[in-house]
N, C-alpha and C positions, 0 to 999 in steps of 0.2 A: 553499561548503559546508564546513562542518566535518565532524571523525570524533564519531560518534558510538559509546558501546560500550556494554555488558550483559554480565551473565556471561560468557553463550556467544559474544557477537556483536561482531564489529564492524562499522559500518553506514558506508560510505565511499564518498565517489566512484568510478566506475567509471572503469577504467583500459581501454584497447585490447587489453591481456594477455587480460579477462576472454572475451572472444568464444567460448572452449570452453566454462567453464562455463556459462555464458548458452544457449549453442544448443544443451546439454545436456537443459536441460528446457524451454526456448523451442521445441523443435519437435514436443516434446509436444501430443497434441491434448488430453489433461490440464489444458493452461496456457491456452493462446491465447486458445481460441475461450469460457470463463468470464470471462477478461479484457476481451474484446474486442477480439482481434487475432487474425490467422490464423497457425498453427504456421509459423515458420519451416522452410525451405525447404532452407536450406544456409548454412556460417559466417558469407557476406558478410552475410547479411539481420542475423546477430546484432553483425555490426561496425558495419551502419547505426542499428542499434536505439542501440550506444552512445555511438558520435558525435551523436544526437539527444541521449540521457540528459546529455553534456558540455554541450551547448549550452543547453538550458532548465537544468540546474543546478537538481532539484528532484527528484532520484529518486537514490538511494542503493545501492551494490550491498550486497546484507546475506551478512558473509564468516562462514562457521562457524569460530570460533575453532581449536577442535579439530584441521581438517583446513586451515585455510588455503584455504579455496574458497567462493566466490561461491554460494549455494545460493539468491537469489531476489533479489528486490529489491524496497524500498520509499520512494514515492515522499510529497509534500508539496507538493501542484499548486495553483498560483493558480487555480482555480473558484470560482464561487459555485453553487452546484447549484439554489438558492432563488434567483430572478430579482431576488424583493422584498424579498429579504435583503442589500440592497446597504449596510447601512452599518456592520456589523462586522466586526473585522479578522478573517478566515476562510482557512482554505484545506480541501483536501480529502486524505484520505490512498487511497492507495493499492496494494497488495500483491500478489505472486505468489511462490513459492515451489517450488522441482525439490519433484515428486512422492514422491522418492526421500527424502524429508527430510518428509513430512508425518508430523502426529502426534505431535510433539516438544516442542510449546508454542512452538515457535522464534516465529510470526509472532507471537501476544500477546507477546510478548518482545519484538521490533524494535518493535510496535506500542506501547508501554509507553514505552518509551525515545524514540519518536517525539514521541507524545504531550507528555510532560514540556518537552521540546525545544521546540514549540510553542507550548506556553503558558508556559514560565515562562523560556524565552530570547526566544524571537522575538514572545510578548504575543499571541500569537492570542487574540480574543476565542471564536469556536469552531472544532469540525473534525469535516468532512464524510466520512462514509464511506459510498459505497453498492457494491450487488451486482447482477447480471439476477438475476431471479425465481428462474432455475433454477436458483441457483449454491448448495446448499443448506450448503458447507461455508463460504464466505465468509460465510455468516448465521450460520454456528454462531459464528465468531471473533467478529463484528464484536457479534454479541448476547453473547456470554462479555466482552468488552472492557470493556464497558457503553453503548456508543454507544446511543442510542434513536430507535425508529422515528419520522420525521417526517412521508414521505408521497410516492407511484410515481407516479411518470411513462412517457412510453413516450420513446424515443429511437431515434437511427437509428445503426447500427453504422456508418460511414464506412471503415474499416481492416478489415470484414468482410461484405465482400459489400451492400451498405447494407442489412442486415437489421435490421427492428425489433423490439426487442425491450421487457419492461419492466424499468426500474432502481428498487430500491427503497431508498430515501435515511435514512440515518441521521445524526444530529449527536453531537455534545457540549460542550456551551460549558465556559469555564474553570470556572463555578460549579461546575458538576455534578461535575466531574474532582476540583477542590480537595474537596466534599466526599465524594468516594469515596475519595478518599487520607487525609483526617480517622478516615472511617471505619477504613478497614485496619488506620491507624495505632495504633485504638485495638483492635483485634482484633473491632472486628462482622462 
């Protein structure tokens, strides 16, 4: 994994260090249970969360310049969320962010710089981003980004009780992205 940075951001590997800010707002029930995971418990659970992040090598810790601290994280997960979408180069993004820090523009920001990364270092053909139904702040970002809706499914929470819930799936292929950045470029 490389660093990646933005204004505000730097989006970096996670380090063993980070465990405080991680179970900062990892034990939020804020975070977890939108994400799909149940609030952390106590530090260890956020030491296991990073040793997972080290190993799959595909989730980012996103640092607030400013303060020097870990405030969420975003990941870039080998999925294919579309079963019969198996033959472009895709992955899916993923995000969460301390409570304490929403409202900022931070995640379009990581997600921005994600993006980019994606398609025009690592050639993703598209990128997957979905929310649960209920998550109505993840559909705000992920609709303000520009991803568009493709089409819910139901699925079973595994890491949460196996509760089902539904996911509603969003894409963006490189086209789309290239010409939203043509557009900006040119002030529409």
């Amino acid at each position: 994994m490389r660093i990646l940075e933005t204004g505000r951001l730097i989006l970096r590997p996670w380090d063993e260090e980070d465990y405080e800010d991680l179970y900062e707002y990892a034990r939020s029930e804020l975070v977890g249970p939108y994400a799909g995971w149940p609030p952390h418990e106590n530090e260890d659970d956020s030491r296991a969360v990073i040793r997972m992040f080290q190993s799959e090598e595909d989730v980012y810790a996103i640092v607030l310049k400013a303060e020097d601290k870990v405030v969420g994280s975003i990941g870039l997960h080998f999925r294919t969320p579309d079963a019969g979408n198996t033959s472009e180069n895709q992955r899916e993004i993923g995000f969460v962010l301390n409570p304490e820090y929403w409202g900022r523009g931070l995640i379009p920001e990581a997600v921005e710089r994600v993006l980019d990364y994606g398609f025009n270092e690592l050639g993703l053909d598209l990128i997957w981003c979905g929310h649960f139904d209920f998550n109505e702040k993840s559909k705000r970002v992920v609709e303000k980004i520009g991803f568009h809706f493709r089409f819910q499914k139901k699925t079973r929470l595994k890491h949460y009780n196996d509760q089902d819930v539904e996911v509603l799936l969003y894409s963006l292929t490189k086209e789309e992205y290239e010409e939203r950045q043509r557009k900006a470029r040119q002030g529409s």
